[in-house]
N, CA, C and O atoms as a GROMACS GRO file, in nm:
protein
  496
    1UNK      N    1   3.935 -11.949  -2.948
    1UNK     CA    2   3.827 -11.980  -3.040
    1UNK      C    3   3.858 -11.916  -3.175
    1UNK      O    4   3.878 -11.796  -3.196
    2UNK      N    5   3.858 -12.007  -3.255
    2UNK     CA    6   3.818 -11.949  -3.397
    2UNK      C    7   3.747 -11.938  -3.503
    2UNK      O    8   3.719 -12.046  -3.557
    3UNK      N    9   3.706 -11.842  -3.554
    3UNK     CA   10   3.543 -11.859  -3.636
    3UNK      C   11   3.612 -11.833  -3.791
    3UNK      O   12   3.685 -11.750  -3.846
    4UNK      N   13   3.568 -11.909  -3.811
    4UNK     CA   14   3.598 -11.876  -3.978
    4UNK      C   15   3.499 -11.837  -4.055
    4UNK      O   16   3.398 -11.856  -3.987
    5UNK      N   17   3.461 -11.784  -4.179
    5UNK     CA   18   3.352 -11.731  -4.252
    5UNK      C   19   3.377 -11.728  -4.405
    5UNK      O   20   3.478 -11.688  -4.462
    6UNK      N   21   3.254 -11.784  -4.464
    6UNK     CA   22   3.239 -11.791  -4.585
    6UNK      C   23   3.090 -11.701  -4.636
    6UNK      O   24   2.982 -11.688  -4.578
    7UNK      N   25   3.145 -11.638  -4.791
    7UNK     CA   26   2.998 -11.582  -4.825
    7UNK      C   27   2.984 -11.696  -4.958
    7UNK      O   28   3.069 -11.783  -4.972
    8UNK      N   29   2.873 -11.683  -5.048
    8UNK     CA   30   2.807 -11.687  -5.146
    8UNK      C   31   2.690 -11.618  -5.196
    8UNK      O   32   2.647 -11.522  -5.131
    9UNK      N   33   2.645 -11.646  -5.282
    9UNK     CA   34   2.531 -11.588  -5.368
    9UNK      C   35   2.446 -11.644  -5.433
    9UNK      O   36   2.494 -11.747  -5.480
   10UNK      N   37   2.320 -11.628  -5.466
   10UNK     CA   38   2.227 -11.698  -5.538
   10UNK      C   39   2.160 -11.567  -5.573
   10UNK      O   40   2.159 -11.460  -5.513
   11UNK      N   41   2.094 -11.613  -5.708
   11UNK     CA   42   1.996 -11.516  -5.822
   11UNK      C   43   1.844 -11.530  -5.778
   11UNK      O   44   1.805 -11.617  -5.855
   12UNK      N   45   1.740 -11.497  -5.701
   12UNK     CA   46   1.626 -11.538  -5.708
   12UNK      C   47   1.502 -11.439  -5.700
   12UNK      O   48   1.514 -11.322  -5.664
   13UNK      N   49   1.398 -11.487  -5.732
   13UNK     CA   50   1.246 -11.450  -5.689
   13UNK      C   51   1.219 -11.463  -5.587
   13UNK      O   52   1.278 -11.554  -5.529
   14UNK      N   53   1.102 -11.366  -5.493
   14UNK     CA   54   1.018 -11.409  -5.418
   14UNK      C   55   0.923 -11.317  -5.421
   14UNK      O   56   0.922 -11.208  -5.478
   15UNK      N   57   0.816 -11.389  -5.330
   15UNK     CA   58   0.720 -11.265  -5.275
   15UNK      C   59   0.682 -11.353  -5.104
   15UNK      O   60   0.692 -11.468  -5.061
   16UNK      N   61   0.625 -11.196  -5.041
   16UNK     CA   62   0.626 -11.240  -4.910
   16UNK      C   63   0.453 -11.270  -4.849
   16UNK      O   64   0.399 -11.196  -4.767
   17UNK      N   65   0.400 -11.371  -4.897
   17UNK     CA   66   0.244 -11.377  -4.836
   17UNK      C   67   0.209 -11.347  -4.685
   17UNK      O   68   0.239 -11.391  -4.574
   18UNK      N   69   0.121 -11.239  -4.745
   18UNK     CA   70   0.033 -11.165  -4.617
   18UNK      C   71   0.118 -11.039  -4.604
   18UNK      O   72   0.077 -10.962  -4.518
   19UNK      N   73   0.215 -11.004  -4.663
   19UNK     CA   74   0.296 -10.902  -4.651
   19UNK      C   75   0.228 -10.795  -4.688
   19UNK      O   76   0.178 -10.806  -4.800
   20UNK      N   77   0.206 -10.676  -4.622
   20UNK     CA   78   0.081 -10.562  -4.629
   20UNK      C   79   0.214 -10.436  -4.685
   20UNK      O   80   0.263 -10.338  -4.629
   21UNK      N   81   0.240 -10.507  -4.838
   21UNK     CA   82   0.345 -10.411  -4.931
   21UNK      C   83   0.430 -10.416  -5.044
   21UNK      O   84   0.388 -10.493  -5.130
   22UNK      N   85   0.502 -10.378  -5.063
   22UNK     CA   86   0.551 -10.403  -5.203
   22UNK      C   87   0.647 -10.521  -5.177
   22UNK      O   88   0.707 -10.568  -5.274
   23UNK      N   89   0.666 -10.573  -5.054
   23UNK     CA   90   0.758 -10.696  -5.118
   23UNK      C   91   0.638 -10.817  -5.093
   23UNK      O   92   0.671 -10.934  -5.075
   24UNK      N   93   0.500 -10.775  -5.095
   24UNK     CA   94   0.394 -10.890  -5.148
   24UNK      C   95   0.394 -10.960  -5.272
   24UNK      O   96   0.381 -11.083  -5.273
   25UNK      N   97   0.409 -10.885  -5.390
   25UNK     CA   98   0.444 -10.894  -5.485
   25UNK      C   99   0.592 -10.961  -5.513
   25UNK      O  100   0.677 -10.966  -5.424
   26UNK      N  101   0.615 -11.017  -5.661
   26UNK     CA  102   0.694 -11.115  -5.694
   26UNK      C  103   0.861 -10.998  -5.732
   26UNK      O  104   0.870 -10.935  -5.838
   27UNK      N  105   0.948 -10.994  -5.645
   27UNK     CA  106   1.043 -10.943  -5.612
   27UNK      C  107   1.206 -10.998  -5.649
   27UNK      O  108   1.235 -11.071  -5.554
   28UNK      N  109   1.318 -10.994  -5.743
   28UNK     CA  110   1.430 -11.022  -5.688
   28UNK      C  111   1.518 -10.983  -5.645
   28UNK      O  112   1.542 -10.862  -5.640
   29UNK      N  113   1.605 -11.086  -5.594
   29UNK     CA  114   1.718 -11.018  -5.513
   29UNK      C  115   1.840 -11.128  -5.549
   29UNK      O  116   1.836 -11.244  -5.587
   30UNK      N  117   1.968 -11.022  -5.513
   30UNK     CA  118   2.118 -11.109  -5.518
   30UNK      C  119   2.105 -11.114  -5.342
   30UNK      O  120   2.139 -11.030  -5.259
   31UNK      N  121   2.025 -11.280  -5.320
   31UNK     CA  122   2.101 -11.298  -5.177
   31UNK      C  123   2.230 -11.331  -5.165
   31UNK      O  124   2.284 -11.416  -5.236
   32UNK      N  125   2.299 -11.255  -5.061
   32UNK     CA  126   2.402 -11.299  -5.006
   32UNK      C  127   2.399 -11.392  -4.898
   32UNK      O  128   2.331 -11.364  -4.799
   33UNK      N  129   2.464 -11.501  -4.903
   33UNK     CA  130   2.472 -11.605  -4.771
   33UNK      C  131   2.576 -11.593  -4.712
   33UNK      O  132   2.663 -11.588  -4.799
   34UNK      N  133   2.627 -11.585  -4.602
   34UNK     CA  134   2.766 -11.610  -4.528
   34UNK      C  135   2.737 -11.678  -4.429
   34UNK      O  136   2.662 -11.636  -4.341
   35UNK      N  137   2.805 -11.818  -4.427
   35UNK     CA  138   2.849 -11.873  -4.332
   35UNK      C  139   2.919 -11.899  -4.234
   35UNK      O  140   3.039 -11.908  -4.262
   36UNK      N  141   2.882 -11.924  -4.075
   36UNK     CA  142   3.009 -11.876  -4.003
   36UNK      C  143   3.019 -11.998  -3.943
   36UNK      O  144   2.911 -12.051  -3.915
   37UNK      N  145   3.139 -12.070  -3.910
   37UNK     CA  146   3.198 -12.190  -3.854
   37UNK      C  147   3.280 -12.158  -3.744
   37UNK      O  148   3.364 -12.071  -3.769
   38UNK      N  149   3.278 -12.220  -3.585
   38UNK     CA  150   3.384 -12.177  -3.535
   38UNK      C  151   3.458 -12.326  -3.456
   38UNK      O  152   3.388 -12.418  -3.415
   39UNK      N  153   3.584 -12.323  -3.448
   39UNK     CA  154   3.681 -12.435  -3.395
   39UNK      C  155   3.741 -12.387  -3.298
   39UNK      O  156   3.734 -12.264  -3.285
   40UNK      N  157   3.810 -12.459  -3.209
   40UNK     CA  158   3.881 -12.463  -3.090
   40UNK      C  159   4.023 -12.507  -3.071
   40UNK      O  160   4.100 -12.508  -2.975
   41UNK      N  161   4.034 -12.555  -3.237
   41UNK     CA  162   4.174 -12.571  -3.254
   41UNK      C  163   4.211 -12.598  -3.395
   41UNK      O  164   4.128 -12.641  -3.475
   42UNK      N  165   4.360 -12.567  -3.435
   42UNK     CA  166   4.452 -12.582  -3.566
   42UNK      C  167   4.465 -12.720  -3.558
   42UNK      O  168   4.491 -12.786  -3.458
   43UNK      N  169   4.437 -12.777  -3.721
   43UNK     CA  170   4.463 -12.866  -3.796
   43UNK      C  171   4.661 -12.857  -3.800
   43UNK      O  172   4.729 -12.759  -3.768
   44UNK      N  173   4.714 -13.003  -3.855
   44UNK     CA  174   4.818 -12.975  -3.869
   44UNK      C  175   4.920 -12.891  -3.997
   44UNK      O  176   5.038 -12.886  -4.030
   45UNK      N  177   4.820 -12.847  -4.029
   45UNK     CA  178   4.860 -12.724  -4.162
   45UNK      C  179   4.806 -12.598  -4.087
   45UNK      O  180   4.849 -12.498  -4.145
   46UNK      N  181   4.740 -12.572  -3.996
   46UNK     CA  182   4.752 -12.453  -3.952
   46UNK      C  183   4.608 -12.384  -3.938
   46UNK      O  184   4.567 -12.287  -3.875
   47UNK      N  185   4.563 -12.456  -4.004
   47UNK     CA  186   4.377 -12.412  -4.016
   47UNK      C  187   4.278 -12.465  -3.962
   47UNK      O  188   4.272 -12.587  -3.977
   48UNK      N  189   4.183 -12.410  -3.896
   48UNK     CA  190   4.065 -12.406  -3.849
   48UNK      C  191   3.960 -12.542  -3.932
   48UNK      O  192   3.912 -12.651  -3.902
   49UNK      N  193   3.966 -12.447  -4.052
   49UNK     CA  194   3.890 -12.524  -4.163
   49UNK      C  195   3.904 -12.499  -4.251
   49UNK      O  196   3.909 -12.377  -4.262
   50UNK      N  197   3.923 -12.578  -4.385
   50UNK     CA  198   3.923 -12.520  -4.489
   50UNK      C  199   3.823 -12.375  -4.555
   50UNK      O  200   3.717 -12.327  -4.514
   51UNK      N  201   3.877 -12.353  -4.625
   51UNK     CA  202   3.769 -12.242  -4.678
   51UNK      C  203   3.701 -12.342  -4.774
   51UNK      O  204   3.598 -12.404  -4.747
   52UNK      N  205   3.779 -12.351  -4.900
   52UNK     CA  206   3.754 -12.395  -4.989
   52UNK      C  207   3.626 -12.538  -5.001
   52UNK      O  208   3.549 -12.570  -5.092
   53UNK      N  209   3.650 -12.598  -4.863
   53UNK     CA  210   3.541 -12.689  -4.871
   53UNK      C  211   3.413 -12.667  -4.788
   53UNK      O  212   3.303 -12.718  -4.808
   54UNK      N  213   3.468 -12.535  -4.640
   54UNK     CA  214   3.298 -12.474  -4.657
   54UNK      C  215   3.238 -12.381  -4.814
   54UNK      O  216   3.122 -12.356  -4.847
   55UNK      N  217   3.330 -12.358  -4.865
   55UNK     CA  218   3.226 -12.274  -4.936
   55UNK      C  219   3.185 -12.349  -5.027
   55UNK      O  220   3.111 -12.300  -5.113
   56UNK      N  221   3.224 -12.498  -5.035
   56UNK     CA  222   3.175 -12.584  -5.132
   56UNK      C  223   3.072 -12.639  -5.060
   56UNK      O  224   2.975 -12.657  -5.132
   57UNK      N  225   3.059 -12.664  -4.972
   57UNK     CA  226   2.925 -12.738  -4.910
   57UNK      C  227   2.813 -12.629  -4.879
   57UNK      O  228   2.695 -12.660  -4.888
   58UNK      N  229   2.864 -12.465  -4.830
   58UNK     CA  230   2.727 -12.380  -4.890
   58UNK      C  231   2.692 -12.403  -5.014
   58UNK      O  232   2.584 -12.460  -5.021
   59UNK      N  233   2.744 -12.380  -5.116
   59UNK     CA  234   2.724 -12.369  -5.210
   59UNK      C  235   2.634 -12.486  -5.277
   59UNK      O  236   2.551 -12.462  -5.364
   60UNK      N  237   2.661 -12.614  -5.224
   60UNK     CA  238   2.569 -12.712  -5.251
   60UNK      C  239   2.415 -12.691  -5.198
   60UNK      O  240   2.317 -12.684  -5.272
   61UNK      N  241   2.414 -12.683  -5.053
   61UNK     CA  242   2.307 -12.658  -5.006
   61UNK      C  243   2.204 -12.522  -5.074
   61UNK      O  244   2.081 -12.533  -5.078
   62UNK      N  245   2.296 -12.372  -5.136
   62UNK     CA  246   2.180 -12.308  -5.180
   62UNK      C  247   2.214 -12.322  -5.336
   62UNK      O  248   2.183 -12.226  -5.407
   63UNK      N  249   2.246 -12.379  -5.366
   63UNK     CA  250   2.244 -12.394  -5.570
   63UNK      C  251   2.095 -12.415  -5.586
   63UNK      O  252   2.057 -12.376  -5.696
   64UNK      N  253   2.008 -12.460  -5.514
   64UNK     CA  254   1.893 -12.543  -5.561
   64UNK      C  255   1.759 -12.441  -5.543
   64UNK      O  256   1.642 -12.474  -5.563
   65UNK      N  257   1.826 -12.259  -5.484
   65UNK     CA  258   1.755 -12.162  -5.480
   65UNK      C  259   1.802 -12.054  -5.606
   65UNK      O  260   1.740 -11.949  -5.625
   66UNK      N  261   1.913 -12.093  -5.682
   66UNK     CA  262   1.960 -12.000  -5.784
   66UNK      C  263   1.859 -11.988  -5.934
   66UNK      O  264   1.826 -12.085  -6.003
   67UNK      N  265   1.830 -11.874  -5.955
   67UNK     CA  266   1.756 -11.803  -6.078
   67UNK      C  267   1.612 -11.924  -6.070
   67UNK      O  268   1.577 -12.005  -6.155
   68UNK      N  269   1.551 -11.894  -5.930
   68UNK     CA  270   1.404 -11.976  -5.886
   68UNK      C  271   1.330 -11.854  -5.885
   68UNK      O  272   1.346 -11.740  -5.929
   69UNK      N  273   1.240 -11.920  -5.816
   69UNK     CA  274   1.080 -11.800  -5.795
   69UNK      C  275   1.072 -11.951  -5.625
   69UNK      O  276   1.015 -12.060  -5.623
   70UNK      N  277   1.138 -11.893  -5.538
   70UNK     CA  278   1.185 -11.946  -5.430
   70UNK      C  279   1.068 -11.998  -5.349
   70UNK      O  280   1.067 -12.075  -5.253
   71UNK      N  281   0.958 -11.932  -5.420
   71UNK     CA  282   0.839 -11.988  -5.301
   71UNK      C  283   0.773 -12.102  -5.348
   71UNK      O  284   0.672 -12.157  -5.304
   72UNK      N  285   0.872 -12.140  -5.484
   72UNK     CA  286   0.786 -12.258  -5.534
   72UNK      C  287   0.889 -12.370  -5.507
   72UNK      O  288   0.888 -12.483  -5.556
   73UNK      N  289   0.966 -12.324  -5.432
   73UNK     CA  290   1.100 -12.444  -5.408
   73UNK      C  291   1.088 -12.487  -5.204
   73UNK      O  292   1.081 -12.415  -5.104
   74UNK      N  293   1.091 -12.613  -5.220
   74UNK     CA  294   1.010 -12.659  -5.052
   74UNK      C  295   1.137 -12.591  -4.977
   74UNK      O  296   1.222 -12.534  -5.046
   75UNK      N  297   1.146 -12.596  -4.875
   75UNK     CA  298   0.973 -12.571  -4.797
   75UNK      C  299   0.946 -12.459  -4.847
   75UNK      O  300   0.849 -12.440  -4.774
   76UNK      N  301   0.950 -12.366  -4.912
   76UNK     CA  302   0.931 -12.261  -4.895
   76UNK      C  303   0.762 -12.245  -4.975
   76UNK      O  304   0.670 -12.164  -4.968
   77UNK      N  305   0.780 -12.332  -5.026
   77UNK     CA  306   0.614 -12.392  -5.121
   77UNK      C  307   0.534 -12.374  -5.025
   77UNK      O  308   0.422 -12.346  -5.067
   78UNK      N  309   0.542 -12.378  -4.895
   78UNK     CA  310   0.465 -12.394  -4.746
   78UNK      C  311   0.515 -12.291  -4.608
   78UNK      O  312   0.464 -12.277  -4.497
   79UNK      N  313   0.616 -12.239  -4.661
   79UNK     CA  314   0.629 -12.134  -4.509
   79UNK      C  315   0.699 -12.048  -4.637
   79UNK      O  316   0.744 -12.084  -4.745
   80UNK      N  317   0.688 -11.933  -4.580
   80UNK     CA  318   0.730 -11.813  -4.634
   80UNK      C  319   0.863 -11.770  -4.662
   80UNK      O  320   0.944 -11.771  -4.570
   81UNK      N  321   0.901 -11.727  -4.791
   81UNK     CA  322   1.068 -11.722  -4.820
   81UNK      C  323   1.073 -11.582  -4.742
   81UNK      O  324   1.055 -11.485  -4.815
   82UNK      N  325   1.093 -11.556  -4.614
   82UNK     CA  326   1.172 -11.443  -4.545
   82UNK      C  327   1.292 -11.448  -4.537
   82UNK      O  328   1.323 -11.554  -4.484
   83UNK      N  329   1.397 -11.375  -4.569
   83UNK     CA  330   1.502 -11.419  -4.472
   83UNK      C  331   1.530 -11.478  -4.411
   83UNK      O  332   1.638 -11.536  -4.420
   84UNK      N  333   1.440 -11.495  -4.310
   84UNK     CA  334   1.517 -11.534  -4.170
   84UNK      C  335   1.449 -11.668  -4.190
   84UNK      O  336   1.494 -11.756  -4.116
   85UNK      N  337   1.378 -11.696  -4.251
   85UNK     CA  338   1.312 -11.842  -4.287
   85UNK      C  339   1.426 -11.949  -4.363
   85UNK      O  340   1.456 -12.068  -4.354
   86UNK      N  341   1.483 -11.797  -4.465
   86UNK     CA  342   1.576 -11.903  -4.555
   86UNK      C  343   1.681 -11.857  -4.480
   86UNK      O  344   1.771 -11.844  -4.563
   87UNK      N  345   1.710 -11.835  -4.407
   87UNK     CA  346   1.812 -11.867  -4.318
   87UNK      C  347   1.850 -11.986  -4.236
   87UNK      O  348   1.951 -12.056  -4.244
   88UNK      N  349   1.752 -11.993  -4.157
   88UNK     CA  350   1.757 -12.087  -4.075
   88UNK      C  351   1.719 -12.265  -4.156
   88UNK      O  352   1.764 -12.365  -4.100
   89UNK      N  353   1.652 -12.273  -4.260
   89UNK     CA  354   1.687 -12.313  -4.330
   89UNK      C  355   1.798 -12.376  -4.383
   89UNK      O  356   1.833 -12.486  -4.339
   90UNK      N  357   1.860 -12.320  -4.474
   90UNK     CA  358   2.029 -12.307  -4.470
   90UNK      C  359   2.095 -12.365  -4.408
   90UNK      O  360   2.154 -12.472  -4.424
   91UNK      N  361   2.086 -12.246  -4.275
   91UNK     CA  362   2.170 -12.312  -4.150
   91UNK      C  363   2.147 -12.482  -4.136
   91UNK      O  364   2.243 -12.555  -4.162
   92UNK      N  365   1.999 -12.552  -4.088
   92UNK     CA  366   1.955 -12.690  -4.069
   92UNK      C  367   2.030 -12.762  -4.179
   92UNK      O  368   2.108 -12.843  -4.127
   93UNK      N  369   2.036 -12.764  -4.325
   93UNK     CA  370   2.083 -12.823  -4.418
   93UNK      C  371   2.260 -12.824  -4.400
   93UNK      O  372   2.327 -12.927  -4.392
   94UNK      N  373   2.305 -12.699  -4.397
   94UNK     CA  374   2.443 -12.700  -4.362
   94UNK      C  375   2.501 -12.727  -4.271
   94UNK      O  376   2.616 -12.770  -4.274
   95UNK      N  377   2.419 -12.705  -4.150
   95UNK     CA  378   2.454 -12.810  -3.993
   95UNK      C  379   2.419 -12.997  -4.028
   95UNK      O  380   2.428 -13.089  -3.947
   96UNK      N  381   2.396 -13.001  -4.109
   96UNK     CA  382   2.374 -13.139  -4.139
   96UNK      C  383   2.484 -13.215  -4.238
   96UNK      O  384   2.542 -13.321  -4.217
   97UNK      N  385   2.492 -13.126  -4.351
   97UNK     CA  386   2.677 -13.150  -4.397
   97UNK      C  387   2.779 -13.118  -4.305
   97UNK      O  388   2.852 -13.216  -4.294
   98UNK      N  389   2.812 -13.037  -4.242
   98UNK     CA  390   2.884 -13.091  -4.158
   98UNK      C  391   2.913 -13.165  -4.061
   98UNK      O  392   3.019 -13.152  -4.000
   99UNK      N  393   2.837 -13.240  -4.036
   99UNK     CA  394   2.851 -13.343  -3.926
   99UNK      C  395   2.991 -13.433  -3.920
   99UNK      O  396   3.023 -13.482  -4.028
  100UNK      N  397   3.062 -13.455  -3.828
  100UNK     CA  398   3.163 -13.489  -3.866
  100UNK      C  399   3.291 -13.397  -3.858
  100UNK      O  400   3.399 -13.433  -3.811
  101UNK      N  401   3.262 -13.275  -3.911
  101UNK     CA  402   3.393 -13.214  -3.959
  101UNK      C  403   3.417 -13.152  -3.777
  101UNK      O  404   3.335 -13.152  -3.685
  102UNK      N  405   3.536 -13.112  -3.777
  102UNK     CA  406   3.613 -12.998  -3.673
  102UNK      C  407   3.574 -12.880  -3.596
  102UNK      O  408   3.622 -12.828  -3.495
  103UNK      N  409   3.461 -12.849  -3.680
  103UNK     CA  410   3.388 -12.710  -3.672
  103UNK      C  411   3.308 -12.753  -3.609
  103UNK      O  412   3.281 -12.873  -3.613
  104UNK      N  413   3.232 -12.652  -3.520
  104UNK     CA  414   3.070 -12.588  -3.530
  104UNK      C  415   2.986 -12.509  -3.578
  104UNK      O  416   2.990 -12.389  -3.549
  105UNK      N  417   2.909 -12.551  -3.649
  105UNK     CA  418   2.791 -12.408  -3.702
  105UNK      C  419   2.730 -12.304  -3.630
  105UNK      O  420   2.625 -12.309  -3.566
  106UNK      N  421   2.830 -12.181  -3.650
  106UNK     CA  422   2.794 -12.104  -3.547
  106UNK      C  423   2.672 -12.002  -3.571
  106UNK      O  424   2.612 -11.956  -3.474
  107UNK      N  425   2.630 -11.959  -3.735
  107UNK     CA  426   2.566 -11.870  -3.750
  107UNK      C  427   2.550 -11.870  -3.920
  107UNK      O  428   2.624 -11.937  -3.992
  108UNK      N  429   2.485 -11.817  -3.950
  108UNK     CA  430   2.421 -11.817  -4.137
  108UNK      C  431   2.309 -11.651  -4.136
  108UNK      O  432   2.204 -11.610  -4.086
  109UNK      N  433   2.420 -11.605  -4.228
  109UNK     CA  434   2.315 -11.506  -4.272
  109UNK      C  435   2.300 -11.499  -4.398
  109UNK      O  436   2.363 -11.555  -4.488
  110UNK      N  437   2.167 -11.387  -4.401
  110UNK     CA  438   2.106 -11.387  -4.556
  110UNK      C  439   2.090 -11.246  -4.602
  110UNK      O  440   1.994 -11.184  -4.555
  111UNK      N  441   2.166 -11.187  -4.682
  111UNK     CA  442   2.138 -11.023  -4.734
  111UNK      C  443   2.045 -11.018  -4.849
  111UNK      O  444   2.070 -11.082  -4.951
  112UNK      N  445   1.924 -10.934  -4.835
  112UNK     CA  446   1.875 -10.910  -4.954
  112UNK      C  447   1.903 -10.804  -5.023
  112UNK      O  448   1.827 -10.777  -5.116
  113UNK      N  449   2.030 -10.705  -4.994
  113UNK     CA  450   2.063 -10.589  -5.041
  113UNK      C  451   2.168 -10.592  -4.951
  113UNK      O  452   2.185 -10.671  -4.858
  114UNK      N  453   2.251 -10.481  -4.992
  114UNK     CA  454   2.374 -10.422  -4.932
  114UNK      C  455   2.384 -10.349  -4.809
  114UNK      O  456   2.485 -10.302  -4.756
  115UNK      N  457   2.232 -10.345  -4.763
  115UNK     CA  458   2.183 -10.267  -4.640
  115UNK      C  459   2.080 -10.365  -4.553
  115UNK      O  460   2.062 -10.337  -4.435
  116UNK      N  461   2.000 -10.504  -4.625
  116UNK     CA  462   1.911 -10.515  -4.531
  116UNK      C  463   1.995 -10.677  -4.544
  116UNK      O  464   2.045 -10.731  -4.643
  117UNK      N  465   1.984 -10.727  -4.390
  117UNK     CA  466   2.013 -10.876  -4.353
  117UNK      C  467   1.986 -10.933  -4.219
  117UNK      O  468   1.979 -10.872  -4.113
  118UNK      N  469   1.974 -11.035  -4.236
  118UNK     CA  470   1.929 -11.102  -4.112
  118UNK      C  471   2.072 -11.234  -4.050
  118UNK      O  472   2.137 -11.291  -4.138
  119UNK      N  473   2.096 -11.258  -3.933
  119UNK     CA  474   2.180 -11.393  -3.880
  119UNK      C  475   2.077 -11.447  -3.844
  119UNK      O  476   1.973 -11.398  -3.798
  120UNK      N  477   2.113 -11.569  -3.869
  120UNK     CA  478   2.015 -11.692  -3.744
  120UNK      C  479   2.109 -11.774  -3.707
  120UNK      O  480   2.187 -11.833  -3.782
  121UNK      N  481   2.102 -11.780  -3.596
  121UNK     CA  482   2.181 -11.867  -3.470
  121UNK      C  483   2.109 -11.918  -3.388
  121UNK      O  484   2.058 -11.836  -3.311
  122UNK      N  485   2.078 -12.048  -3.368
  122UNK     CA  486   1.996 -12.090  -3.271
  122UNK      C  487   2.026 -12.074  -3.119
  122UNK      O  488   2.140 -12.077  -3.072
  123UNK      N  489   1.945 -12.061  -3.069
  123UNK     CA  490   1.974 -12.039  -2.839
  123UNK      C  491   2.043 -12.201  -2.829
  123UNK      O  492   1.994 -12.310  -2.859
  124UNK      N  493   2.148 -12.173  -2.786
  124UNK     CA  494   2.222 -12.282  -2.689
  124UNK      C  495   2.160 -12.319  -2.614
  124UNK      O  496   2.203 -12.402  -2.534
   0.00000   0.00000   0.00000
């Protein structure tokens, strides 16, 4: 098995409703995204998967959260920008560009700092 992994980044706002604290209030952060893909076998150049074109298809999927106020961008207009919300998130949109390709979507995480992050991986 092989898992390959991509990060990115986006600039954004949020705040967390019903949150009993300071990240109630309108908050930003440099999320980090990393994506993890895994295959079962080499292409005939030697690779799993490209890098270059997962990190182009993350990158499509969160451009449309960069230098926002995230809770006004859907769904999040309606469920709460947590982490693990815009994670899984993510993940659904990016399991959906890849359809097709070599890989499986194995996992998507989201850092809101250099210390706090969440994976979402759905139960098999």
């Amino acid at each position: 098995m092989y898992k390959v992994s991509v990060e990115h980044h986006f600039d954004a706002a949020h705040a967390l409703r019903g949150y009993k604290g300071k990240c109630e209030s309108i908050h930003g952060h440099r999320f980090k995204v990393v994506a993890k893909v895994r295959a079962t076998k080499l292409d005939d150049t030697g690779l799993a998967y490209d890098f270059t074109e997962l990190k182009a298809k993350l990158k499509a999927v969160i451009e449309r959260f960069d230098h926002t106020f995230v809770n006004e961008v859907p769904p999040f207009d309606s469920i709460n920008p947590s982490s693990e919300n815009i994670a899984a998130v993510i993940y659904g949109e990016l399991k959906g560009s890849l359809k097709g390709a070599p890989v499986v979507l194995d996992a998507v995480e989201v850092w809101e700092s250099p210390t706090s992050g969440v994976e979402y991986k759905p139960e098999l």
